[in-house]
matplotlib code that plots the C-alpha trace (Angstrom):
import matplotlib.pyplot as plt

x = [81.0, 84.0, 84.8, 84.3, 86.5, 89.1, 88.8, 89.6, 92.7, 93.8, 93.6, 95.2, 97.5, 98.1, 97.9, 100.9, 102.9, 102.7, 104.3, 106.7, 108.2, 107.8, 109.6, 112.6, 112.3, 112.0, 115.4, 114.7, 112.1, 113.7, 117.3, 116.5, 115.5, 118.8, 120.4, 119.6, 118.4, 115.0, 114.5, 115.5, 112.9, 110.3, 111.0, 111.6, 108.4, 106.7, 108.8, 107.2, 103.6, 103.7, 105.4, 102.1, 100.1, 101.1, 101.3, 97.2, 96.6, 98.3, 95.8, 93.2, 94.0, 94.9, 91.3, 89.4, 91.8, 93.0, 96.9, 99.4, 102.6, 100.6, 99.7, 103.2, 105.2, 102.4, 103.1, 107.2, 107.0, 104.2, 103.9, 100.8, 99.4, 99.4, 97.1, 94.8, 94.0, 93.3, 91.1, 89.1, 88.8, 87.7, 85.8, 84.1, 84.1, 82.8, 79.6, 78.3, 78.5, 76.0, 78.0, 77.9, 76.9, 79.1, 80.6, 78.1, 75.5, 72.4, 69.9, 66.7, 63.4, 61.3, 60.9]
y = [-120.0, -121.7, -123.0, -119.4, -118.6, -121.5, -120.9, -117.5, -117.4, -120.0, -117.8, -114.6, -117.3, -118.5, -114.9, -114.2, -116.8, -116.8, -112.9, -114.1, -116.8, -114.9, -112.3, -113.6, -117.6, -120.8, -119.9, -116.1, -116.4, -119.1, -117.4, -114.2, -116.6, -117.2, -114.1, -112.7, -114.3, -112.9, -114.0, -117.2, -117.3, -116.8, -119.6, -121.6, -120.7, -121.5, -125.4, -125.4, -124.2, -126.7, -129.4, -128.9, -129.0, -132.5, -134.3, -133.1, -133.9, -137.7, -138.3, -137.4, -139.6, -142.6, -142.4, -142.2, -145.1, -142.9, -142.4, -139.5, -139.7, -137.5, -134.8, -134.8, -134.7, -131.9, -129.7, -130.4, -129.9, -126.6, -125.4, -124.1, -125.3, -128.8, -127.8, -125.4, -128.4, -130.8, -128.7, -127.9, -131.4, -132.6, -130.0, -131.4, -134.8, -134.6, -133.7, -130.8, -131.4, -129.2, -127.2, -129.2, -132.7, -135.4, -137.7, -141.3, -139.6, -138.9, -136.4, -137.1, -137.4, -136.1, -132.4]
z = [53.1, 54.4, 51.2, 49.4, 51.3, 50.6, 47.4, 47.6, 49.5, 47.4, 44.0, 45.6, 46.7, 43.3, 42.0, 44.3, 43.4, 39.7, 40.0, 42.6, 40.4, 36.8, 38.4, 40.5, 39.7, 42.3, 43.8, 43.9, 46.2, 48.3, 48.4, 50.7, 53.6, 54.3, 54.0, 57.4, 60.9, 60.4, 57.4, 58.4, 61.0, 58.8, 56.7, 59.4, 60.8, 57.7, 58.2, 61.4, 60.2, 57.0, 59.2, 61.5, 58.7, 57.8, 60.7, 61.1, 57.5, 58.3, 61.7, 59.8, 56.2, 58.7, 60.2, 56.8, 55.2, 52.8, 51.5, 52.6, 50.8, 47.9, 50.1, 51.8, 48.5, 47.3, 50.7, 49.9, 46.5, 46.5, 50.5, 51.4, 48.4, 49.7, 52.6, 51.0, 48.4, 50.8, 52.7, 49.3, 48.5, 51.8, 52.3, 49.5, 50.3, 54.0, 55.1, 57.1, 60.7, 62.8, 65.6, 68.8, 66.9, 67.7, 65.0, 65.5, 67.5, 66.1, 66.9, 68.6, 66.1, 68.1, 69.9]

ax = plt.figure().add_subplot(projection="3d")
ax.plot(x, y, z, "-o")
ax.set_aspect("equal")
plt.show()
């Protein structure tokens, strides 16, 4: 279900930028956020959100030996795209954990 619904918020995501830059270009949408103070707080919340986003991505590459200078540059380069990418590929890639299983713990056999 979770990843339904990944997949979904990243295709009204995508739907949303596609209109967004065919109708007012890369700088068009970046331009307004620094027009007014509250503007600027929303795009500086959105540094602070994507910023947050990254540093969770890196403990989490680090631990599974994988590299993150690709999901950096993507989160620079594409902003929340970066994020919701990684979370449908690992999301693929990991499997389920039960809800109150521990990572290296195993259940019991027998009930």
């Amino acid at each position: 279900m979770q990843r339904i619904l990944l997949m979904v918020v990243f295709a009204a995501f995508a739907a949303l930028s596609g209109v967004a830059l065919s109708r007012h270009g890369f700088w068009g949408i970046i331009a307004p956020h620094f027009q007014s103070f509250g503007a600027g707080q929303v795009f500086a919340d959105l540094v602070i959100a994507l910023s947050l986003n990254v540093f969770w991505m890196s403990r989490e590459l680090r631990r599974s030996g994988q590299r993150l200078w690709p999901w950096v540059c993507l989160t620079l380069v594409t902003g929340s795209f970066g994020p919701l990418l990684y979370l449908l590929r690992r999301d693929r890639r990991t499997p389920r954990v039960e809800l109150g299983a521990h990572a290296g713990t195993t259940a019991p056999s027998g009930a």
